[in-house]
mmCIF file as gemmi writes it, N, C-alpha and C atoms, coordinates in Angstrom:
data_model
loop_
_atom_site.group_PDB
_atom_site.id
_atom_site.type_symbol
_atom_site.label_atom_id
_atom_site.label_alt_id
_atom_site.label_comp_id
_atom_site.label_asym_id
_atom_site.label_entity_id
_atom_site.label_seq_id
_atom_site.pdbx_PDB_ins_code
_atom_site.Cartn_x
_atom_site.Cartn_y
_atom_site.Cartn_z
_atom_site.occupancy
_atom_site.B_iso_or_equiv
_atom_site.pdbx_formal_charge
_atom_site.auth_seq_id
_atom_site.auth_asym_id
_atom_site.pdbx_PDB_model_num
ATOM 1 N N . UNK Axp A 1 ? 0.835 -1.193 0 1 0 ? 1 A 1
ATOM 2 C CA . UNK Axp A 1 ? 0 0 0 1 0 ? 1 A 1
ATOM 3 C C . UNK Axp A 1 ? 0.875 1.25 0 1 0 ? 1 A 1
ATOM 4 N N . UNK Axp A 2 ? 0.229 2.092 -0.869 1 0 ? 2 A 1
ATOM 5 C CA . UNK Axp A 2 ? 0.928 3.169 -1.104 1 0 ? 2 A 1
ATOM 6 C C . UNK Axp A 2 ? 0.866 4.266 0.626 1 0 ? 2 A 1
ATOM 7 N N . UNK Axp A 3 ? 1.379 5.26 0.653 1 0 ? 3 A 1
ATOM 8 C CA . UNK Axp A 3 ? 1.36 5.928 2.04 1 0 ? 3 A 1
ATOM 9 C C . UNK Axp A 3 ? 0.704 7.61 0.813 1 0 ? 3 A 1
ATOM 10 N N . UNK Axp A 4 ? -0.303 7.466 0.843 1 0 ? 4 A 1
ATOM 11 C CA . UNK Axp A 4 ? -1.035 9.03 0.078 1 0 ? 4 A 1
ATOM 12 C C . UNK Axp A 4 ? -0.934 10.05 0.894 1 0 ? 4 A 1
ATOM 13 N N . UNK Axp A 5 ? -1.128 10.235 2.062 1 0 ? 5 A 1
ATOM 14 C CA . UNK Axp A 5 ? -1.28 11.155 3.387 1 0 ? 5 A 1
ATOM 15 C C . UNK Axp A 5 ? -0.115 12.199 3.448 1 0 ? 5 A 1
ATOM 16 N N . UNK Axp A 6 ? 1.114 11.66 3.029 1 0 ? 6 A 1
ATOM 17 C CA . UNK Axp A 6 ? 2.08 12.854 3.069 1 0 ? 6 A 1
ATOM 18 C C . UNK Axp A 6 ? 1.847 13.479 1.771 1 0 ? 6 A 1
ATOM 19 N N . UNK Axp A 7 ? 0.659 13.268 0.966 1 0 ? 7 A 1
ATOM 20 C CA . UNK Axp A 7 ? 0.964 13.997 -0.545 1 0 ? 7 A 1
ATOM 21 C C . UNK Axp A 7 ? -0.543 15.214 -0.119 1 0 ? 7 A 1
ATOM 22 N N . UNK Axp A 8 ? -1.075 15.137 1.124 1 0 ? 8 A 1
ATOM 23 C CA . UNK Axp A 8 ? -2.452 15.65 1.184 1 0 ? 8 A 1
ATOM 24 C C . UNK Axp A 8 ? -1.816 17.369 1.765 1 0 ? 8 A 1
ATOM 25 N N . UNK Axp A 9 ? -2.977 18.398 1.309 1 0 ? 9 A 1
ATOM 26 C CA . UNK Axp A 9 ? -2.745 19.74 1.382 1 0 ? 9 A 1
ATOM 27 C C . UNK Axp A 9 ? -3.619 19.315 2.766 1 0 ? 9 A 1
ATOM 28 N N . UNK Axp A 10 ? -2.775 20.591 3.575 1 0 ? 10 A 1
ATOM 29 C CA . UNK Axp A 10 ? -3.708 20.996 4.84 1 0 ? 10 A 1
ATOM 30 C C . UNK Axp A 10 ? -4.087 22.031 5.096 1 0 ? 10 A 1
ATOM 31 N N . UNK Axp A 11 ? -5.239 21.728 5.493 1 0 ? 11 A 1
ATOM 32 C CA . UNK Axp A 11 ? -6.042 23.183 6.444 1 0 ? 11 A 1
ATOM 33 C C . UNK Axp A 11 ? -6.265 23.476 7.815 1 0 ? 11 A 1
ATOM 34 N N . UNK Axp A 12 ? -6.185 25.09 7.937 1 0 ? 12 A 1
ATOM 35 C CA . UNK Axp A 12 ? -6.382 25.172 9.191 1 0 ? 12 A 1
ATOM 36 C C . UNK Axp A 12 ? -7.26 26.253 8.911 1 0 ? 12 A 1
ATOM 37 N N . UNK Axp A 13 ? -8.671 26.317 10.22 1 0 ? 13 A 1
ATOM 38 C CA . UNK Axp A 13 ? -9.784 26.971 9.835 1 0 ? 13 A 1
ATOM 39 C C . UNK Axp A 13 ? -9.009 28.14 11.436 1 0 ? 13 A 1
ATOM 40 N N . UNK Axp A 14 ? -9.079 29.179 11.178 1 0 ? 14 A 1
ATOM 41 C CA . UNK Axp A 14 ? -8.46 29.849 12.31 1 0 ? 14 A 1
ATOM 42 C C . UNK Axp A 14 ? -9.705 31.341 12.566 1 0 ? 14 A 1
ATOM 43 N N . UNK Axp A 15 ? -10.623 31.163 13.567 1 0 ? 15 A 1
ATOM 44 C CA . UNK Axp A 15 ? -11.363 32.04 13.967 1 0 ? 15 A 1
ATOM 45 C C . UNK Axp A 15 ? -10.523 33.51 14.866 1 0 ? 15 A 1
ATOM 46 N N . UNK Axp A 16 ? -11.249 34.704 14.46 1 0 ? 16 A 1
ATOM 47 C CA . UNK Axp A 16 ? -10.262 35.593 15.314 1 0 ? 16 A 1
ATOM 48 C C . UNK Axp A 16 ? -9.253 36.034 14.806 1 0 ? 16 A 1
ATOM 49 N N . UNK Axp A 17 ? -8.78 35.946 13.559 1 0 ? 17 A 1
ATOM 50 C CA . UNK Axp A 17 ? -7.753 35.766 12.82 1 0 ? 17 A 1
ATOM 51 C C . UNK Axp A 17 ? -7.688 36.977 12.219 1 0 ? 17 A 1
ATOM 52 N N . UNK Axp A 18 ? -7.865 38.162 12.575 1 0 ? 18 A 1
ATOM 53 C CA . UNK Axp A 18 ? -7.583 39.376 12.242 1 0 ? 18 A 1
ATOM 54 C C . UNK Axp A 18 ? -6.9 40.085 13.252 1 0 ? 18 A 1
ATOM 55 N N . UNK Axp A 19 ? -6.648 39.564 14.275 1 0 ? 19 A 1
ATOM 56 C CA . UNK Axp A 19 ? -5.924 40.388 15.868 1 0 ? 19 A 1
ATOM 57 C C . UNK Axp A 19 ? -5.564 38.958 16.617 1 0 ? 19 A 1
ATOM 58 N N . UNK Axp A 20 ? -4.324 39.683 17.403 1 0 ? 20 A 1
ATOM 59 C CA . UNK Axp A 20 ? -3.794 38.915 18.466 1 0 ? 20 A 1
ATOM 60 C C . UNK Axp A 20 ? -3.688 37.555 17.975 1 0 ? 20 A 1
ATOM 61 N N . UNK Axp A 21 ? -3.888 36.658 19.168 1 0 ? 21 A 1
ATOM 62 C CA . UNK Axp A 21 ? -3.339 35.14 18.866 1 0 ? 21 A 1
ATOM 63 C C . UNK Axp A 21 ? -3.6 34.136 17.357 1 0 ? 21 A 1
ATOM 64 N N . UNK Axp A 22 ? -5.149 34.943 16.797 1 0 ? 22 A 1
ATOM 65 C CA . UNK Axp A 22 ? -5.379 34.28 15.778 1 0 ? 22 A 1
ATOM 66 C C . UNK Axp A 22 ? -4.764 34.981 14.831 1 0 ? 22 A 1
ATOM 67 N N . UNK Axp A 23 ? -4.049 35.811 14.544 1 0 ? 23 A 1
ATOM 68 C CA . UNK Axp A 23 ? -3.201 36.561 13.886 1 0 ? 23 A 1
ATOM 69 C C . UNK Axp A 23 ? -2.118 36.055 13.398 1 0 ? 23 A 1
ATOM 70 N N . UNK Axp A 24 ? -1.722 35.928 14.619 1 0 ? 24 A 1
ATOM 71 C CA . UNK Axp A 24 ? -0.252 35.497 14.726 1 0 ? 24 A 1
ATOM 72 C C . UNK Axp A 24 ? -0.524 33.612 14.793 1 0 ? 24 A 1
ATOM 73 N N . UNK Axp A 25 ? -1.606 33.13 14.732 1 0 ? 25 A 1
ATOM 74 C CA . UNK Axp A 25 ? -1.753 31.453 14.101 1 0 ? 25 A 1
ATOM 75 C C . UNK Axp A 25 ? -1.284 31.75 12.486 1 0 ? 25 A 1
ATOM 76 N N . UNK Axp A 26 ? -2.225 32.398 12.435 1 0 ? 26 A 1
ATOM 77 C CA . UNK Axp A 26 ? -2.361 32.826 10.53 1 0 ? 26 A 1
ATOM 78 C C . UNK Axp A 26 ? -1.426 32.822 10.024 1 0 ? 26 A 1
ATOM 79 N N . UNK Axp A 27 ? -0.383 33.195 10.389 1 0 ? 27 A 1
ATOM 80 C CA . UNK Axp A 27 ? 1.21 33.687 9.547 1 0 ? 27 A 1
ATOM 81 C C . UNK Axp A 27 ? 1.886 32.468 10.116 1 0 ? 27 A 1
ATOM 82 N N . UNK Axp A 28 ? 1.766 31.752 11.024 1 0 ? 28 A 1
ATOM 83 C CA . UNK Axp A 28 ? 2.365 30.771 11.344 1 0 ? 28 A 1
ATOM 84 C C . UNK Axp A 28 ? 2.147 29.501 10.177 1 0 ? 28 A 1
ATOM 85 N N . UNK Axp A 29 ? 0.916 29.349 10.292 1 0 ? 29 A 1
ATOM 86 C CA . UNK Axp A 29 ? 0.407 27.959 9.735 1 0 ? 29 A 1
ATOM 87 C C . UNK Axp A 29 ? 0.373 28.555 7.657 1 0 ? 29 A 1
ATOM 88 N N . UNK Axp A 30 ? 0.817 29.404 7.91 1 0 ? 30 A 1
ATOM 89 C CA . UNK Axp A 30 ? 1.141 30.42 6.356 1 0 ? 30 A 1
ATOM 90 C C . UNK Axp A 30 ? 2.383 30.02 6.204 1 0 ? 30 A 1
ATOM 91 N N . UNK Axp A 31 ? 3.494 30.051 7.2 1 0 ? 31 A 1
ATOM 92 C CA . UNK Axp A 31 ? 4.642 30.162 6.313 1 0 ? 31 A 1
ATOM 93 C C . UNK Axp A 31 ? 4.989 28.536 6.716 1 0 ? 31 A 1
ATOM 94 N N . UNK Axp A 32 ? 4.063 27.601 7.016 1 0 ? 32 A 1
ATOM 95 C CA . UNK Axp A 32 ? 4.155 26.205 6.901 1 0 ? 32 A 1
ATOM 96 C C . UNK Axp A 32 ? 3.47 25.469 5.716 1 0 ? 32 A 1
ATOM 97 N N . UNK Axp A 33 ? 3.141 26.532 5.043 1 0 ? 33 A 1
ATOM 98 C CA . UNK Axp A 33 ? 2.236 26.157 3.559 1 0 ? 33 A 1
ATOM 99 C C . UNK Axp A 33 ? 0.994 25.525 3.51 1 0 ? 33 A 1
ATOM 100 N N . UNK Axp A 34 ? 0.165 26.203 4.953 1 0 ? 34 A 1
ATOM 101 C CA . UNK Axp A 34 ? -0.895 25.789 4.82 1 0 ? 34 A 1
ATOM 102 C C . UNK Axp A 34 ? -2.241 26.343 3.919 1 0 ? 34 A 1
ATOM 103 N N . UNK Axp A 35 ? -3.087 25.317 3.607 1 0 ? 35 A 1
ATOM 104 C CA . UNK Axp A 35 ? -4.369 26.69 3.016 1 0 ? 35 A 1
ATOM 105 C C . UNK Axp A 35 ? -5.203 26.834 4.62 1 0 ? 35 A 1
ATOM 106 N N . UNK Axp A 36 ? -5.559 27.642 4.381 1 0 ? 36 A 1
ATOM 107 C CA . UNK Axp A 36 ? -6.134 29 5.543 1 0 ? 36 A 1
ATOM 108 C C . UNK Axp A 36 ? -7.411 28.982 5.333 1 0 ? 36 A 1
ATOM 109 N N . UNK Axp A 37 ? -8.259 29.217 6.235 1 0 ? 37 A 1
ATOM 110 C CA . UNK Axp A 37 ? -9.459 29.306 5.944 1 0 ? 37 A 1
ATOM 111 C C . UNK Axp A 37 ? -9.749 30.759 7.362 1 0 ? 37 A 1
ATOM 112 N N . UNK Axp A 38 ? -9.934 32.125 6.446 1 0 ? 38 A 1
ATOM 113 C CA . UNK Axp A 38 ? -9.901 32.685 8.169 1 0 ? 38 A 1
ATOM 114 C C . UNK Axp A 38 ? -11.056 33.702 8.284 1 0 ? 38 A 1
ATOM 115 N N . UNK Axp A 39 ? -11.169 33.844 9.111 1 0 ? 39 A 1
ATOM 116 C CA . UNK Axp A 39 ? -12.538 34.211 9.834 1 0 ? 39 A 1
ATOM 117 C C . UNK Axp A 39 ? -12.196 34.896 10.917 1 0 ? 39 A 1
ATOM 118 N N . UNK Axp A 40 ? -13.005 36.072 10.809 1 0 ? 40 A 1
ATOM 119 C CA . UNK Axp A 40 ? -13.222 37.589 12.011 1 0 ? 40 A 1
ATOM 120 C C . UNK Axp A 40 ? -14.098 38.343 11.582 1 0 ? 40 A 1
ATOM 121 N N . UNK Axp A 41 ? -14.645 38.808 12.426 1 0 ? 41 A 1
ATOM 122 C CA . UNK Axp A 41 ? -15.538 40.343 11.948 1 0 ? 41 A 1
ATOM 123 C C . UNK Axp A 41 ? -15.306 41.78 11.583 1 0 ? 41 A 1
ATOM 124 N N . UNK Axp A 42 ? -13.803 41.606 11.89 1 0 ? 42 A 1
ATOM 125 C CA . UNK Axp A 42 ? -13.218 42.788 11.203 1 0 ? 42 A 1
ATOM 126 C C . UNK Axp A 42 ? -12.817 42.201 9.743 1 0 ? 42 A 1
ATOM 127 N N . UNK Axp A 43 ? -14.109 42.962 8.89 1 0 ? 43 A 1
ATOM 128 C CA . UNK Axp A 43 ? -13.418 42.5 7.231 1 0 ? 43 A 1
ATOM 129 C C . UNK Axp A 43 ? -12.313 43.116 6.816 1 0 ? 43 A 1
ATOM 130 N N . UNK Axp A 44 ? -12.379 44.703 7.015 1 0 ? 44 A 1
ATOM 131 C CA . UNK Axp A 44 ? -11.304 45.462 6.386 1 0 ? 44 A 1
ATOM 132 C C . UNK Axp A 44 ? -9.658 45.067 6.601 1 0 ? 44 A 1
ATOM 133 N N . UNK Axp A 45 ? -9.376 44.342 7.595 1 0 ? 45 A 1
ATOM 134 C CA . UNK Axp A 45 ? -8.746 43.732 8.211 1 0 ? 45 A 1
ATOM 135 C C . UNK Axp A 45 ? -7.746 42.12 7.645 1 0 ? 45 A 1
ATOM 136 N N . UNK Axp A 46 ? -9.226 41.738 7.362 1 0 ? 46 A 1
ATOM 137 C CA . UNK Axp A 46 ? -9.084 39.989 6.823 1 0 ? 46 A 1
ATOM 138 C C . UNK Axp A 46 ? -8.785 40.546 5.294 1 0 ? 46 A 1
ATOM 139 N N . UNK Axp A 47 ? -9.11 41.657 4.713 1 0 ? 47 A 1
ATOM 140 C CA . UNK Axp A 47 ? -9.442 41.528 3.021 1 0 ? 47 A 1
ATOM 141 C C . UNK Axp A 47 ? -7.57 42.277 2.998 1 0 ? 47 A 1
ATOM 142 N N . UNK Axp A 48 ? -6.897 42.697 4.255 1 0 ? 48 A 1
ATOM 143 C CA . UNK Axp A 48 ? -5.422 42.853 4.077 1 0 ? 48 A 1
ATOM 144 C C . UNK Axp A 48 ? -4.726 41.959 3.799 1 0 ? 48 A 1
ATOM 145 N N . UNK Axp A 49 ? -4.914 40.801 4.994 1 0 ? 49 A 1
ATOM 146 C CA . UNK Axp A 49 ? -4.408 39.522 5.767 1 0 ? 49 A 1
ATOM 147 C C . UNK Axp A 49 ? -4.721 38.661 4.183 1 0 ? 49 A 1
ATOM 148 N N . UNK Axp A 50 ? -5.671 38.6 3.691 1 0 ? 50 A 1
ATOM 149 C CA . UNK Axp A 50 ? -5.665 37.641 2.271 1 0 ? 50 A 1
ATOM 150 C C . UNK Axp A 50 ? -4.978 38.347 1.172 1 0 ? 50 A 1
ATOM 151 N N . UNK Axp A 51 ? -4.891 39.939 0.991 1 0 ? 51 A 1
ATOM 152 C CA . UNK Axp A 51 ? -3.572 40.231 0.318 1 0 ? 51 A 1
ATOM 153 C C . UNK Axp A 51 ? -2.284 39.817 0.316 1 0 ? 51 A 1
ATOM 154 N N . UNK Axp A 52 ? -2.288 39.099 1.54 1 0 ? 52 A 1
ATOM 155 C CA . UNK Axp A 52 ? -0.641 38.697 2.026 1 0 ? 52 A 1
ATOM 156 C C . UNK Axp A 52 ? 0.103 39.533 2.762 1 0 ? 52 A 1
ATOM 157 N N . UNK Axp A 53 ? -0.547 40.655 3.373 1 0 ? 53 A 1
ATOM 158 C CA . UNK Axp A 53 ? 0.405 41.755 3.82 1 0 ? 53 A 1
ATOM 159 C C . UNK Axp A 53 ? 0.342 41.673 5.413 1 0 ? 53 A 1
ATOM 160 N N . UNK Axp A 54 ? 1.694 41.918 5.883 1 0 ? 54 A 1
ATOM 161 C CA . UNK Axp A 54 ? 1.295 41.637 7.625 1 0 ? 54 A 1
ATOM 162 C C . UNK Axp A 54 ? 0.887 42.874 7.805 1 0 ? 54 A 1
ATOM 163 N N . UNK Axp A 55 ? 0.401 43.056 8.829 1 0 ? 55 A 1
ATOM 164 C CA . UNK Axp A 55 ? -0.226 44.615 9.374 1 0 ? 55 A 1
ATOM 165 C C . UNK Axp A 55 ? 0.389 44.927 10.487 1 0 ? 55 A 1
C-alpha cells in the first residue's frame, strides 16, 4: 500500500484571525504552507491579511 497522506494539502480553519493570537496562528500555519481558511468580523482587516500583507 501506497502511504497518500504525506501527498495531502492541509487546512487550518483559524477564527479571530484578524488580531492577536489568531493573527499570529495565521502567519504561522502560512509560512508552513498551509491553506487558511480565516474568519473575524473585522473585514477590512481579513481583506489585508488575504492580500498577504502583515499589518
Amino acid at each position: 500500500m501506497e502511504n497518500h497522506h504525506k501527498y495531502r494539502q492541509k487546512t487550518a480553519l483559524i477564527t479571530g484571525s484578524a488580531h492577536g493570537i489568531g493573527y499570529q496562528l495565521a502567519y504561522v500555519f502560512a509560512s508552513h504552507s498551509y491553506n487558511l481558511v480565516l474568519v473575524d468580523k473585522d473585514q477590512e482587516k481579513l481583506a489585508v491579511i488575504a492580500q498577504g500583507k502583515r499589518i
